[in-house]
N, CA, C and O atoms as a GROMACS GRO file, in nm:
protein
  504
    1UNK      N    1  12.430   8.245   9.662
    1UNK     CA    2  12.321   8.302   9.738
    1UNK      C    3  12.333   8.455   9.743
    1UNK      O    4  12.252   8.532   9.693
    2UNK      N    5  12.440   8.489   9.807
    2UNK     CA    6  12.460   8.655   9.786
    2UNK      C    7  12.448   8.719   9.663
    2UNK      O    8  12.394   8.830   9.666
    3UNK      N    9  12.491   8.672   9.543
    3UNK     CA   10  12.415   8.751   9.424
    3UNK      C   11  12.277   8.718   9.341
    3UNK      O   12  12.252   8.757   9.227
    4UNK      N   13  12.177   8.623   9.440
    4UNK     CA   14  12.093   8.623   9.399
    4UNK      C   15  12.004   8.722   9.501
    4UNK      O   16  11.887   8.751   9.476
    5UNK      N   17  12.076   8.769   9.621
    5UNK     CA   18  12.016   8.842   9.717
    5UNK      C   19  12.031   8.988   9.637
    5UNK      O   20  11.943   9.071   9.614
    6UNK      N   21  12.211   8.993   9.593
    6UNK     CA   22  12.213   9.160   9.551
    6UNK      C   23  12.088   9.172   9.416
    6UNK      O   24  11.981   9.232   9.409
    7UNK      N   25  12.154   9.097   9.332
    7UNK     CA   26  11.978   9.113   9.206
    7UNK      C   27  11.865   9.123   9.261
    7UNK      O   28  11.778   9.173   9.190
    8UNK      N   29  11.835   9.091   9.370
    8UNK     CA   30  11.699   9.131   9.435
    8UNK      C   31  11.712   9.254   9.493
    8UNK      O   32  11.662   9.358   9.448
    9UNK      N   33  11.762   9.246   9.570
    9UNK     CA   34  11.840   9.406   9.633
    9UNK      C   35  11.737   9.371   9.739
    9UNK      O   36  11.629   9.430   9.748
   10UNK      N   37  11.780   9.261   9.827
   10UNK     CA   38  11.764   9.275   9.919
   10UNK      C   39  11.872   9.198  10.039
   10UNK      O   40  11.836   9.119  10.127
   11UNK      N   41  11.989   9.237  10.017
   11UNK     CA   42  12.078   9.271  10.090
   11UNK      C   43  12.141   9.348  10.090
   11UNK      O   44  12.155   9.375   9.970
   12UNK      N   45  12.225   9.442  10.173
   12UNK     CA   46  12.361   9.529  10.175
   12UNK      C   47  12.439   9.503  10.262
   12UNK      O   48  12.412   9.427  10.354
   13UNK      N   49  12.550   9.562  10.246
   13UNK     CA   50  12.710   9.529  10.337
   13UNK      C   51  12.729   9.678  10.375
   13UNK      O   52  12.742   9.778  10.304
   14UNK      N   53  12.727   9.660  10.508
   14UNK     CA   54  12.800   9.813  10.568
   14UNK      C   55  12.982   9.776  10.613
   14UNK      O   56  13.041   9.682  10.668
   15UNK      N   57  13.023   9.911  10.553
   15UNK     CA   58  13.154   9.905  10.586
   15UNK      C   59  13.232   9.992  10.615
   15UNK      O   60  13.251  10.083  10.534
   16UNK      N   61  13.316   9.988  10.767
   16UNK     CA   62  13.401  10.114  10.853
   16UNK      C   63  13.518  10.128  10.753
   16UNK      O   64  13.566  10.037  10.685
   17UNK      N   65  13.549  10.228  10.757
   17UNK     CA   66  13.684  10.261  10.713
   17UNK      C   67  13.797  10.285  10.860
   17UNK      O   68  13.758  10.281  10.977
   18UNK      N   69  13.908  10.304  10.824
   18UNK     CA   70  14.038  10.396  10.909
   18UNK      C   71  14.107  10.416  10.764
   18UNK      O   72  14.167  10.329  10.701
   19UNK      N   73  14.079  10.590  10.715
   19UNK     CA   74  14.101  10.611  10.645
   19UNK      C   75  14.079  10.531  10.506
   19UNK      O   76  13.962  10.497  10.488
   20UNK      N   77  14.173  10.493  10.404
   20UNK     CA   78  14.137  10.409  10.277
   20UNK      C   79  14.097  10.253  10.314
   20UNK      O   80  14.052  10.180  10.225
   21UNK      N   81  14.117  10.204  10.454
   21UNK     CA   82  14.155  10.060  10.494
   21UNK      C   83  13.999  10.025  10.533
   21UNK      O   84  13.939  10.104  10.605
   22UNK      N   85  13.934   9.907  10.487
   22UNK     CA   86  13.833   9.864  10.552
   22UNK      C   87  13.888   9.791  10.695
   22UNK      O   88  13.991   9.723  10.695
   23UNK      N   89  13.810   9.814  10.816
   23UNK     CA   90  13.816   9.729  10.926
   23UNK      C   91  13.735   9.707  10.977
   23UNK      O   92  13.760   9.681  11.094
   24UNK      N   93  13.648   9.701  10.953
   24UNK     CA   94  13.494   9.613  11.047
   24UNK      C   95  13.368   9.625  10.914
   24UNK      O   96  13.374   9.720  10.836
   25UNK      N   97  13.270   9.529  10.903
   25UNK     CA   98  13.182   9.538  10.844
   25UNK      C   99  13.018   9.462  10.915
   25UNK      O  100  13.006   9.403  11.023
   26UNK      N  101  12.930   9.485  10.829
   26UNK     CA  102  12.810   9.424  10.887
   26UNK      C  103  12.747   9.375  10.741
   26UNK      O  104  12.776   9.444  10.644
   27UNK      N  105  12.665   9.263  10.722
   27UNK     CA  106  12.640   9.218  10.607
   27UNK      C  107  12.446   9.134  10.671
   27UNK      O  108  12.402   9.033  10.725
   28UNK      N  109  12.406   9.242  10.623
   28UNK     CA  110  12.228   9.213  10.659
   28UNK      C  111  12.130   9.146  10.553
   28UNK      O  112  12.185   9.122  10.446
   29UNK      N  113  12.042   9.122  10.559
   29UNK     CA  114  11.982   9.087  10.456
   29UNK      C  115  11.764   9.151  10.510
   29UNK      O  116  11.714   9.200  10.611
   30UNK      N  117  11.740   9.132  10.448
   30UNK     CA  118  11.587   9.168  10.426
   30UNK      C  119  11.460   9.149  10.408
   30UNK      O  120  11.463   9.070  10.313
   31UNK      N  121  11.346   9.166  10.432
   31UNK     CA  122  11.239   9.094  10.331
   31UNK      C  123  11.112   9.259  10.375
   31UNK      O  124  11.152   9.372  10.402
   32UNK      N  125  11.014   9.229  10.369
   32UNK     CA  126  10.924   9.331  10.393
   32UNK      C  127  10.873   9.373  10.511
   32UNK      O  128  10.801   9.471  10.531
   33UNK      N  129  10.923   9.276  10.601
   33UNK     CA  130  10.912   9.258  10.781
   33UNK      C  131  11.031   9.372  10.848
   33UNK      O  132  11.033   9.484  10.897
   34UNK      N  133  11.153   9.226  10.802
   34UNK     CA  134  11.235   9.321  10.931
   34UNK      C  135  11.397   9.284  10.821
   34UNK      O  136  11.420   9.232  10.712
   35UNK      N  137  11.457   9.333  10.905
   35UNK     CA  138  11.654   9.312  10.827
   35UNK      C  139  11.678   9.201  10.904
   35UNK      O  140  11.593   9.147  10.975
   36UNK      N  141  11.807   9.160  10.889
   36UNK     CA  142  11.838   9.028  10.948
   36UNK      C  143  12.007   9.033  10.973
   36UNK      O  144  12.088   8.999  10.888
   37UNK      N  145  12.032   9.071  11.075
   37UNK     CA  146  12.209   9.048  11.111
   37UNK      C  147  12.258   8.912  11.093
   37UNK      O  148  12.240   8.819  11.172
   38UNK      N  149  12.331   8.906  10.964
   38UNK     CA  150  12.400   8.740  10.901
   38UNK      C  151  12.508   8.738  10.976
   38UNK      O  152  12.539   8.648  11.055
   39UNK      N  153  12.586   8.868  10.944
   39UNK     CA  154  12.736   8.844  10.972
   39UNK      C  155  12.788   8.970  11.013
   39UNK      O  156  12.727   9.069  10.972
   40UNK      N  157  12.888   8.988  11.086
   40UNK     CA  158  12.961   9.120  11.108
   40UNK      C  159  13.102   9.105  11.139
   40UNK      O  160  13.101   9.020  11.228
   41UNK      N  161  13.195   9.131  11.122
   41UNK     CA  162  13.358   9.185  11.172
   41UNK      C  163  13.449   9.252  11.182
   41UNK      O  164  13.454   9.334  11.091
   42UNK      N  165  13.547   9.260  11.268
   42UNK     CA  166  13.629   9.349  11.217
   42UNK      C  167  13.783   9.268  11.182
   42UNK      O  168  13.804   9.151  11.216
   43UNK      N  169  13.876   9.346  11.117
   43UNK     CA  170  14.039   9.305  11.135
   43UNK      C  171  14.096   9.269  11.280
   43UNK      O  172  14.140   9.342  11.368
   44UNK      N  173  14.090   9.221  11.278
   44UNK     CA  174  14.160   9.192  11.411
   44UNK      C  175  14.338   9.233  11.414
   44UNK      O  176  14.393   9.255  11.522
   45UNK      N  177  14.393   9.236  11.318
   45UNK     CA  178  14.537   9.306  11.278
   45UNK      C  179  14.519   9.473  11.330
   45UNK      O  180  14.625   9.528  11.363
   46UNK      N  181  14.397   9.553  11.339
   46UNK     CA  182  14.384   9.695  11.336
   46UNK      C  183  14.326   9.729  11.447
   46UNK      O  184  14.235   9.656  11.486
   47UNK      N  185  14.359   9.840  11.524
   47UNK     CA  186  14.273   9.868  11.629
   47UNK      C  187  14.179   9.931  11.559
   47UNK      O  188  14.192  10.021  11.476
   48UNK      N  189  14.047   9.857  11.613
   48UNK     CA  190  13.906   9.904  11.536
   48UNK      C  191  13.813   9.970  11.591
   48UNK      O  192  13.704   9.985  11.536
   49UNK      N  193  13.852  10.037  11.746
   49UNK     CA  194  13.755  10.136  11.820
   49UNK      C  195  13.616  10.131  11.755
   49UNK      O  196  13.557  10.227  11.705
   50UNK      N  197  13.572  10.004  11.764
   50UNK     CA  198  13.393   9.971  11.793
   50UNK      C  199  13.378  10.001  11.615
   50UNK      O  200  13.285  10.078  11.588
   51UNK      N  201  13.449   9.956  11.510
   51UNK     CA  202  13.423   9.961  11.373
   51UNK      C  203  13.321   9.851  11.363
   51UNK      O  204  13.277   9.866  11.248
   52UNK      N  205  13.264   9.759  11.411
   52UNK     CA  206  13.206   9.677  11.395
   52UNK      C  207  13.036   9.723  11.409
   52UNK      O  208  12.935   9.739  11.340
   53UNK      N  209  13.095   9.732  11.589
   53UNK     CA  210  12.970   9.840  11.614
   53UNK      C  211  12.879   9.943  11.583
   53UNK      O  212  12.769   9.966  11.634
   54UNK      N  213  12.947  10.012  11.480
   54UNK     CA  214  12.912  10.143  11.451
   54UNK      C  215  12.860  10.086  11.290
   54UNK      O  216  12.800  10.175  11.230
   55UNK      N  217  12.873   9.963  11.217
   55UNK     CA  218  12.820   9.928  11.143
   55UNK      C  219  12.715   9.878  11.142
   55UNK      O  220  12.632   9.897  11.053
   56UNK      N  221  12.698   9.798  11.249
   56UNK     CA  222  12.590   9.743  11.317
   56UNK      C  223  12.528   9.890  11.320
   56UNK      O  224  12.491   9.926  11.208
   57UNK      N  225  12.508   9.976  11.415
   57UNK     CA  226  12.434  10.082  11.442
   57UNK      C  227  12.378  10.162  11.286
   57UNK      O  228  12.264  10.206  11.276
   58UNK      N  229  12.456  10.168  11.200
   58UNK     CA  230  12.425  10.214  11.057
   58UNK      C  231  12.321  10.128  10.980
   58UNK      O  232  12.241  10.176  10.900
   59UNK      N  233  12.332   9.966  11.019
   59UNK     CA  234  12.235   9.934  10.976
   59UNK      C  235  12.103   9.912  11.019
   59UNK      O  236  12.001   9.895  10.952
   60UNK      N  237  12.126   9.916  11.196
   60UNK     CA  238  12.034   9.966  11.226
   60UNK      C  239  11.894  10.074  11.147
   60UNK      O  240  11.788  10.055  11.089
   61UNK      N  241  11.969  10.174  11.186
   61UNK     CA  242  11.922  10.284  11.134
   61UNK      C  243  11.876  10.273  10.983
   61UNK      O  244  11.763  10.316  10.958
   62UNK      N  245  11.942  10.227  10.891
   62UNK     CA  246  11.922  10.236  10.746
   62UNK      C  247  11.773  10.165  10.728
   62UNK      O  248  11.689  10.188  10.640
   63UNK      N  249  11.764  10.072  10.838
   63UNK     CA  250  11.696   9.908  10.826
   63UNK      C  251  11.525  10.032  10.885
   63UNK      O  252  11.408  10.016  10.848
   64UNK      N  253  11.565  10.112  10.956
   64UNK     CA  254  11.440  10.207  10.983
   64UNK      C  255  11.431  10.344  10.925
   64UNK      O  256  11.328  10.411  10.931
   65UNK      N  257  11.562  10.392  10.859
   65UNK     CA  258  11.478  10.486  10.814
   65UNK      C  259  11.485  10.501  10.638
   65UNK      O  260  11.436  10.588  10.567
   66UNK      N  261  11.556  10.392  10.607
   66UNK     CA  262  11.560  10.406  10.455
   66UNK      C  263  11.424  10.299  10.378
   66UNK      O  264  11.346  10.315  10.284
   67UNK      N  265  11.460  10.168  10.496
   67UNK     CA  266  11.413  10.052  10.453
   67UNK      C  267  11.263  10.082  10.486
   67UNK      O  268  11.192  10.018  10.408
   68UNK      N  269  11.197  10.151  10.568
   68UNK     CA  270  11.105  10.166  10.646
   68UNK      C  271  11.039  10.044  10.719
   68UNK      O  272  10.923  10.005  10.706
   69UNK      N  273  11.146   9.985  10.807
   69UNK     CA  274  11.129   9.847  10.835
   69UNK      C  275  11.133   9.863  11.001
   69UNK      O  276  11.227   9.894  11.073
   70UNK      N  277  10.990   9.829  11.036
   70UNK     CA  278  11.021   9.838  11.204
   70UNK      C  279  11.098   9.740  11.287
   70UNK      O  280  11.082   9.746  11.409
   71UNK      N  281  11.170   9.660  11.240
   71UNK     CA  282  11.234   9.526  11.305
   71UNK      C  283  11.407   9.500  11.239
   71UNK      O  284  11.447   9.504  11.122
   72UNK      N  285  11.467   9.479  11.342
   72UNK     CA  286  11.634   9.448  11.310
   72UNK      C  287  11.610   9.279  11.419
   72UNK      O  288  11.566   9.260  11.533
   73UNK      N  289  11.660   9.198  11.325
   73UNK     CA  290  11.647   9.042  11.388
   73UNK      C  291  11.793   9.017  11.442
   73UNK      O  292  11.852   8.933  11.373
   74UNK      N  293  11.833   9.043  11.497
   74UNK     CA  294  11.982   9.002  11.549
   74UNK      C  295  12.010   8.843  11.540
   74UNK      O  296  12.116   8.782  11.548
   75UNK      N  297  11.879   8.797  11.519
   75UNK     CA  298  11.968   8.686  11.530
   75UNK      C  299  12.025   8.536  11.590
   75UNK      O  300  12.056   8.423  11.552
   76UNK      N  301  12.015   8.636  11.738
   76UNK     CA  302  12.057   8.618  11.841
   76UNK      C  303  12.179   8.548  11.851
   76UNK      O  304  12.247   8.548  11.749
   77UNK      N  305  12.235   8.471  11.978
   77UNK     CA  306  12.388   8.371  11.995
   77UNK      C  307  12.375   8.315  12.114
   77UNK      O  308  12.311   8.343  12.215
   78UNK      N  309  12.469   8.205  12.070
   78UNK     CA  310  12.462   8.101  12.210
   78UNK      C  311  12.574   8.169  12.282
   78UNK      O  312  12.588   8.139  12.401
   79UNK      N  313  12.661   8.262  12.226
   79UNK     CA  314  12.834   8.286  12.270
   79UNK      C  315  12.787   8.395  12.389
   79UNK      O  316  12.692   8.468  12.358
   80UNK      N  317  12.834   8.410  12.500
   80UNK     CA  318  12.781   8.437  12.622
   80UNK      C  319  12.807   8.631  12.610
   80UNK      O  320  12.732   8.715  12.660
   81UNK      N  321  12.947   8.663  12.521
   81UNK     CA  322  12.999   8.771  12.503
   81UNK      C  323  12.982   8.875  12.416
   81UNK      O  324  13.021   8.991  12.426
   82UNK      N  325  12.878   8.784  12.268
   82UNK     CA  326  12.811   8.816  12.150
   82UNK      C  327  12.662   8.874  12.200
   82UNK      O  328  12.609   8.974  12.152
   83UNK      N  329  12.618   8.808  12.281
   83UNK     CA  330  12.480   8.763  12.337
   83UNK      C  331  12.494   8.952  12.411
   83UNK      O  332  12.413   9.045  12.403
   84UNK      N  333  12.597   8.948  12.461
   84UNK     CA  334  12.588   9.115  12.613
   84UNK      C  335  12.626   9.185  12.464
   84UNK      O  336  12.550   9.282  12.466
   85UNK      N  337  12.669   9.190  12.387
   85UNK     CA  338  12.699   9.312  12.305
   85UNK      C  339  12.524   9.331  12.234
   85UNK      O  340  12.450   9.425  12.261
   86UNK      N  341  12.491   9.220  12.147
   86UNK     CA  342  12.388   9.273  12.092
   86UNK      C  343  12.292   9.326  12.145
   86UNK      O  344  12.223   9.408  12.085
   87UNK      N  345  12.257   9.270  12.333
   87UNK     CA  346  12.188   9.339  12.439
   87UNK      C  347  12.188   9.498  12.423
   87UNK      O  348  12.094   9.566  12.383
   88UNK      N  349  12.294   9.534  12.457
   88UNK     CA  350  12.328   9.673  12.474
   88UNK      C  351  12.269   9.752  12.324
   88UNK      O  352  12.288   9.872  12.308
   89UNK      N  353  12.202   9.675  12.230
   89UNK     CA  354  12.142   9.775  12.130
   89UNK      C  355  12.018   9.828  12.143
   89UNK      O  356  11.958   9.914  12.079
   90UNK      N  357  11.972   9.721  12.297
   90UNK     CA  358  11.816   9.744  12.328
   90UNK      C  359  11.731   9.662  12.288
   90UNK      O  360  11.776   9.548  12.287
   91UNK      N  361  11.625   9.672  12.253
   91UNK     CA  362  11.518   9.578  12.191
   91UNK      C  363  11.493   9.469  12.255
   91UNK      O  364  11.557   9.472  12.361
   92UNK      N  365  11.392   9.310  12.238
   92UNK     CA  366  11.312   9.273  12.286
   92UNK      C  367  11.390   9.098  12.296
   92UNK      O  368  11.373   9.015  12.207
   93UNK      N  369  11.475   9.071  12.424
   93UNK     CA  370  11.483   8.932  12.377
   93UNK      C  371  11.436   8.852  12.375
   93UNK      O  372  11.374   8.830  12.479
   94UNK      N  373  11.424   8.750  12.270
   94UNK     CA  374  11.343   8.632  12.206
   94UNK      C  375  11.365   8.509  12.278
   94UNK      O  376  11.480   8.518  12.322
   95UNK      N  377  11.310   8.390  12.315
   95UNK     CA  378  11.391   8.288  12.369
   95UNK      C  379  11.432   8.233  12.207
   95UNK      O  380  11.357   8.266  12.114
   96UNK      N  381  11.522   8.171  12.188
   96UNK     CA  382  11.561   8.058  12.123
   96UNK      C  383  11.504   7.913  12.127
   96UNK      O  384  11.546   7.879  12.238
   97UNK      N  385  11.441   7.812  12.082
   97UNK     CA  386  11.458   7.728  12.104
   97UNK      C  387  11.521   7.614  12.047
   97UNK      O  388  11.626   7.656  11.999
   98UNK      N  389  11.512   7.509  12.029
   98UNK     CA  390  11.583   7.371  11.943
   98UNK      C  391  11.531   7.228  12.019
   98UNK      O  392  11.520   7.202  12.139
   99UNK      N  393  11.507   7.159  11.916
   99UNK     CA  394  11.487   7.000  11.954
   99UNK      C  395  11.583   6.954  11.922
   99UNK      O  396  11.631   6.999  11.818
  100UNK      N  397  11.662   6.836  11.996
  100UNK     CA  398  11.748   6.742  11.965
  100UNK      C  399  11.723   6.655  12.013
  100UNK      O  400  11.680   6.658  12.129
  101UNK      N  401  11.743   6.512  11.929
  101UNK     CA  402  11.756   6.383  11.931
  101UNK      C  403  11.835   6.317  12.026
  101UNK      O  404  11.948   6.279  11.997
  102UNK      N  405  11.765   6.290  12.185
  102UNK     CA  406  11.859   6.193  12.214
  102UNK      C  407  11.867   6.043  12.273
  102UNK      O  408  11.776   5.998  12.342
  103UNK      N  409  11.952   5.988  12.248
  103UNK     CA  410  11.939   5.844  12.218
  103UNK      C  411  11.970   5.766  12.309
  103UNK      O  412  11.999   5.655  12.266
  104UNK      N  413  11.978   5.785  12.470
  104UNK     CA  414  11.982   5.750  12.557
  104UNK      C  415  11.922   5.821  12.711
  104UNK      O  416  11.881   5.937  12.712
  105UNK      N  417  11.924   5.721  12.860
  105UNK     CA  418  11.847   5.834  12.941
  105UNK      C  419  11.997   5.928  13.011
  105UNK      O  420  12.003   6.029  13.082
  106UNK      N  421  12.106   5.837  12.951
  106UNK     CA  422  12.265   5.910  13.037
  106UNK      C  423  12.230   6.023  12.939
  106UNK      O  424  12.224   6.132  12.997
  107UNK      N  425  12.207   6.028  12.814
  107UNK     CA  426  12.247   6.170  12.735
  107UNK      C  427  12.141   6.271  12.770
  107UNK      O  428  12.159   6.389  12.739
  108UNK      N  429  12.045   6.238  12.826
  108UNK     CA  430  11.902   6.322  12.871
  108UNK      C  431  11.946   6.367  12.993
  108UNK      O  432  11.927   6.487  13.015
  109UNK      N  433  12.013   6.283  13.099
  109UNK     CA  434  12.094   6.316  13.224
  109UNK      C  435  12.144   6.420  13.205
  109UNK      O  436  12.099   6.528  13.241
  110UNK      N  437  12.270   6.394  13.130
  110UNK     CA  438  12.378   6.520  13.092
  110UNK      C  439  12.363   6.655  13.072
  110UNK      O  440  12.416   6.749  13.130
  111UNK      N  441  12.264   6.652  12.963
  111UNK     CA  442  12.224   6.764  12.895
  111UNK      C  443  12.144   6.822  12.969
  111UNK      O  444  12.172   6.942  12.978
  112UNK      N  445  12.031   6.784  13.041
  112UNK     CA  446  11.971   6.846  13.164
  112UNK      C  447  12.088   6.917  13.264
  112UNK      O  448  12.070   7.035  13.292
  113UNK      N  449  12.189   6.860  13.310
  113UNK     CA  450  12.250   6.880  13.394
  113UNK      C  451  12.344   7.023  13.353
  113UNK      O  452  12.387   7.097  13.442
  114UNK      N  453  12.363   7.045  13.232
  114UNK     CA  454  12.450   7.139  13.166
  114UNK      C  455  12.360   7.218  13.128
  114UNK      O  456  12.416   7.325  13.106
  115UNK      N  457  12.207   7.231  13.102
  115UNK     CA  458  12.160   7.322  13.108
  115UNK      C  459  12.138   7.412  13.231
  115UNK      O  460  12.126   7.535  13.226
  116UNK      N  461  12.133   7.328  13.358
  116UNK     CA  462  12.113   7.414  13.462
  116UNK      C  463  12.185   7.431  13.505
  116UNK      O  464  12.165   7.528  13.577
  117UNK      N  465  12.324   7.379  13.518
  117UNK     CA  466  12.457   7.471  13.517
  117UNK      C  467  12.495   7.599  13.427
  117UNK      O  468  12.524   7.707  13.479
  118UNK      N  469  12.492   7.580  13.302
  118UNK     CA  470  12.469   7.712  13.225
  118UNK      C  471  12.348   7.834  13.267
  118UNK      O  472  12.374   7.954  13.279
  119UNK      N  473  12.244   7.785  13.282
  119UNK     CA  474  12.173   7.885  13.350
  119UNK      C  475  12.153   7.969  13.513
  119UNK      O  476  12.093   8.067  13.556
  120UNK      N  477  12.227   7.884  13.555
  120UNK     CA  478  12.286   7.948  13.684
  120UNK      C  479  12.192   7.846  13.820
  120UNK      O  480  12.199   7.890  13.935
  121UNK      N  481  12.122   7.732  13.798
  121UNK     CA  482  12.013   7.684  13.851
  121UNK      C  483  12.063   7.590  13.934
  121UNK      O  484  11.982   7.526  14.001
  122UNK      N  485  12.184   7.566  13.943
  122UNK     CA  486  12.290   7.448  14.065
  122UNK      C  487  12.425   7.580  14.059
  122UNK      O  488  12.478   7.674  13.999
  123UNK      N  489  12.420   7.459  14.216
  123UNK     CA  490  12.571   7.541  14.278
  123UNK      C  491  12.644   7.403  14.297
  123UNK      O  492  12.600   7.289  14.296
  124UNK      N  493  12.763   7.450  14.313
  124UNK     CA  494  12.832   7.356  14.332
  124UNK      C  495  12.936   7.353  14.466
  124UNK      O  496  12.978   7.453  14.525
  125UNK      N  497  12.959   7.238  14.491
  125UNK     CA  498  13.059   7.226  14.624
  125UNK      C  499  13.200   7.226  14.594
  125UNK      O  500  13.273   7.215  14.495
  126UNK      N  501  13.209   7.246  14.733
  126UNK     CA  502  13.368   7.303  14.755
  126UNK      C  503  13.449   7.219  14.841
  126UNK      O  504  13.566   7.249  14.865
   0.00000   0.00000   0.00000
């Protein structure tokens, strides 16, 4: 898939250095709309003072002023800690949604019940 994206050239890989050493990257992809955040990381062996981040922010930018593309798709995440970082870039959040199959009324129970615990919508006793 990735080298049928680079022959199109419509993906690129941003990548931090510390000095000769790569440690964080961002890997986007494209179309005539908007860019699309696939993937990003850093070394976790290296202290990477926001190398990740600052790739992210490059492609930002590239994605508007090279690409002339008014839209960066993050993506979004279910991970509660992924979710506050990409916040902090600004822009417009989307809901998510999903259908799933379920095959009983206990599993309809459950899953109701863990959604409004995850969303903050029950308290619980003590």
């Amino acid at each position: 898939m990735d080298a049928k994206l680079a022959i199109a050239k419509k993906r690129i890989i941003f990548i931090t250095y510390q000095g000769d050493i790569p440690i964080g990257g961002v890997y986007i992809i494209f179309d005539n709309k908007r860019s699309y955040y696939i993937l990003g990381g850093y070394d976790t062996n290296k202290s990477h003072y926001g190398a990740s981040a600052y790739a992210l922010w490059e492609a930002i930018k590239y994605t508007k002023n090279q690409l002339l593309l008014n839209e960066f798709d993050f993506e979004g995440s279910m991970a509660q800690q992924i979710e506050h970082f990409f916040r902090q870039f600004g822009g417009i959040l989307t809901p998510y949604y999903s259908i799933k199959k379920l095959y009983s009324w206990f599993e309809l129970i459950r899953q109701i019940k863990n959604w409004l615990r995850l969303n903050g919508k029950t308290t619980t006793k003590e």
